[in-house]
Backbone as CSV, one residue per row, in Angstrom:
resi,resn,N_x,N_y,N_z,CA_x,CA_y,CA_z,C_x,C_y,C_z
1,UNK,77.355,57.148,97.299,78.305,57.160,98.391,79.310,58.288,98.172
2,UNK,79.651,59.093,99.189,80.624,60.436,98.754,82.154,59.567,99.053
3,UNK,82.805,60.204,98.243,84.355,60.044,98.481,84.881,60.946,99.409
4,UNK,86.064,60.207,100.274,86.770,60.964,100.893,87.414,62.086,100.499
5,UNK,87.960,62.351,99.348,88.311,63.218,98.524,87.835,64.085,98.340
6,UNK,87.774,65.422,99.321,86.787,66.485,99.376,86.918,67.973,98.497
7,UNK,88.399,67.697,98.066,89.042,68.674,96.757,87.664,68.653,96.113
8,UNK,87.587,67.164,95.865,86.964,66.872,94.556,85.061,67.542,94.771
9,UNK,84.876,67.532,95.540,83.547,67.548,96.266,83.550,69.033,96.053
10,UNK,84.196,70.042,96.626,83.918,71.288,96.609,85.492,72.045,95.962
11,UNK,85.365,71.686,94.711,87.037,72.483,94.280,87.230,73.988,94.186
12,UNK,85.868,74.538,94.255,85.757,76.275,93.796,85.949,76.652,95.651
13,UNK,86.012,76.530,96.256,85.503,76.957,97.748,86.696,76.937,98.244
14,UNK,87.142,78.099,98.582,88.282,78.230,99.323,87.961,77.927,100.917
15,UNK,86.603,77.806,101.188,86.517,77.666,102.994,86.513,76.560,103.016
16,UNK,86.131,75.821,102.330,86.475,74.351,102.290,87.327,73.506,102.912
17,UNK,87.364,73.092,104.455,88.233,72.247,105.016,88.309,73.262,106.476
18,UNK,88.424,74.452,106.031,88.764,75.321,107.248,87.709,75.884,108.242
19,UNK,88.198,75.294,109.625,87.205,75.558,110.191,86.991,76.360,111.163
20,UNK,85.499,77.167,111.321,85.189,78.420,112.269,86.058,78.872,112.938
21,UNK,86.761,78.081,113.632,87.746,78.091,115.065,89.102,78.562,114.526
22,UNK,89.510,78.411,113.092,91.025,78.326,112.650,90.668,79.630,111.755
23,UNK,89.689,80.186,111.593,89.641,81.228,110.982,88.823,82.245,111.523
24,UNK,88.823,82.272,112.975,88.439,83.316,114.227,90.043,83.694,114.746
25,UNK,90.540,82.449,114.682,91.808,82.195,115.480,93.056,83.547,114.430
26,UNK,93.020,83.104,113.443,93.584,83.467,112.583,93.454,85.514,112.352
27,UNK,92.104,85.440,112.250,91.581,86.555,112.330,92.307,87.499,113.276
28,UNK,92.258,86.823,115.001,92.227,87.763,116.110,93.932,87.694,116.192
29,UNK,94.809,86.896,115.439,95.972,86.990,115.331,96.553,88.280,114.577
30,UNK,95.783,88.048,113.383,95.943,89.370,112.581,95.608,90.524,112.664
31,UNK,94.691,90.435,113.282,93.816,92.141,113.554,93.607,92.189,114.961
32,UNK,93.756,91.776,116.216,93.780,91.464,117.460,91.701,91.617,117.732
33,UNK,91.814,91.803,118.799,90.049,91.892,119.074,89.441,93.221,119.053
34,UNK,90.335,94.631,118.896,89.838,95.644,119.541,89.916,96.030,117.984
35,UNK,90.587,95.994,116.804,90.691,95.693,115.388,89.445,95.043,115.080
36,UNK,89.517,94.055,115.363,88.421,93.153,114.575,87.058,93.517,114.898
37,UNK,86.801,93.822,116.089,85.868,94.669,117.002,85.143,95.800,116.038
38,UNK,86.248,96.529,115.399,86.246,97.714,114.898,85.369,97.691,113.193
39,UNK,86.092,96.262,112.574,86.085,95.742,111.461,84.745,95.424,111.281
40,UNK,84.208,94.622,112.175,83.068,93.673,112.348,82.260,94.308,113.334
41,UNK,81.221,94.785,113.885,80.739,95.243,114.669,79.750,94.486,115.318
42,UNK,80.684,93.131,116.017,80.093,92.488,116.985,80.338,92.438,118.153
43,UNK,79.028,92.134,119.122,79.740,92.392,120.870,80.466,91.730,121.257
44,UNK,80.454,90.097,120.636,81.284,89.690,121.291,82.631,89.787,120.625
45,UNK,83.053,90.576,120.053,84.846,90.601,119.299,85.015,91.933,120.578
46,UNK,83.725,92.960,121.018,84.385,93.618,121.500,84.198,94.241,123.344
47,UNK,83.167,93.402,123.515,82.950,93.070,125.392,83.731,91.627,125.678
48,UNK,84.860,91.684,126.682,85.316,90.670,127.114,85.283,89.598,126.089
49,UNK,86.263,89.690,125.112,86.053,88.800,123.847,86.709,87.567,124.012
50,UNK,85.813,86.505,123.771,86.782,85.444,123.905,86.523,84.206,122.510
51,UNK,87.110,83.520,122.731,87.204,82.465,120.888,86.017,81.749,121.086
52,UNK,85.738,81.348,122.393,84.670,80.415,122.970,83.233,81.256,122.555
53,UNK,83.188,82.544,123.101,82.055,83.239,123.169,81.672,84.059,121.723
54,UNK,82.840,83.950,121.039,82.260,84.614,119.875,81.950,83.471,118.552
55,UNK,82.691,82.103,118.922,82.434,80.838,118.169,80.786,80.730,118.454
56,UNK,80.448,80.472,120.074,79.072,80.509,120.122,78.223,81.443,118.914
57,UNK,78.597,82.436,119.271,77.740,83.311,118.574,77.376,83.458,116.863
58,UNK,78.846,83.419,116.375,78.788,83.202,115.202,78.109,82.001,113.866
59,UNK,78.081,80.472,115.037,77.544,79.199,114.853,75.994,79.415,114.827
60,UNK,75.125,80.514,115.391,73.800,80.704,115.828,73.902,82.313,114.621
61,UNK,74.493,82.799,113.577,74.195,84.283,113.516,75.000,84.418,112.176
62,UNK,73.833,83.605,110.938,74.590,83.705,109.707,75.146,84.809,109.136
63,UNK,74.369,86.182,109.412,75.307,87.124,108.578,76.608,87.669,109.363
64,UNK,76.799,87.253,110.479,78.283,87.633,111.088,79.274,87.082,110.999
65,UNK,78.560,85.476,110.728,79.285,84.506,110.020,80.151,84.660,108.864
66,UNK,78.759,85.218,107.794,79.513,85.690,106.513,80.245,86.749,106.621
67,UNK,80.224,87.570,107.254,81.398,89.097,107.577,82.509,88.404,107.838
68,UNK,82.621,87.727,109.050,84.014,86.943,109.468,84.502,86.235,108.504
69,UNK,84.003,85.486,107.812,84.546,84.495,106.529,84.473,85.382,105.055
70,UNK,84.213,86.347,104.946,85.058,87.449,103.672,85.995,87.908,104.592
71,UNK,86.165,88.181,105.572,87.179,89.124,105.597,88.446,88.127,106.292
72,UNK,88.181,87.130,106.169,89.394,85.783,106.581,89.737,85.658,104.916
73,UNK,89.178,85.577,104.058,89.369,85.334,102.422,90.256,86.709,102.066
74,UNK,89.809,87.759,102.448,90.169,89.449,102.415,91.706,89.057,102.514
75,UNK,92.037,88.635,103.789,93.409,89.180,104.766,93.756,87.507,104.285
76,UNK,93.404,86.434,103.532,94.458,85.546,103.435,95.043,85.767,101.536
77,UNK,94.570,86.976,100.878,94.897,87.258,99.554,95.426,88.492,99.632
78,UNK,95.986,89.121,100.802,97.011,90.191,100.848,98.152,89.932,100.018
C-alpha cells in the first residue's frame, strides 16, 4: 500500500508534486511566449500560443516535455 507521504516516495526529484500546468505557467511568466518560443522551438509556444494548446501538446510529445521541464529546473536555480 503507498503512503500519502510522497517526499518519501520520490525525495531526489525536484518535479515531484509540480504540475505540467504550474510549470508552463511559470515558464511563460518568466520568459513570456515569444522568449520561450525562441528557447524551445515549439509551434505551439510560438503560433497563437496558448497554456491549453501547448499543455495538449506537450502531454502527447515526450522530448518537448523534457526541454520544458530542464529548463523550468534551469530558471528555478537562478
Amino acid at each position: 500500500m503507498k503512503t500519502k507521504n510522497s517526499d518519501k516516495e520520490q525525495p531526489n526529484n525536484p518535479l515531484h508534486g509540480v504540475k505540467l500546468a504550474e510549470i508552463l505557467q511559470y515558464l511563460v511568466s518568466e520568459y513570456g511566449w515569444k522568449e520561450l518560443g525562441a528557447i524551445i522551438k515549439i509551434n505551439s509556444f510560438n503560433n497563437n500560443p496558448t497554456i491549453k494548446s501547448s499543455l495538449k501538446f506537450l502531454r502527447k510529445t515526450p522530448w518537448a516535455r523534457t526541454k520544458v521541464e530542464n529548463l523550468y529546473l534551469k530558471s528555478i536555480q537562478k
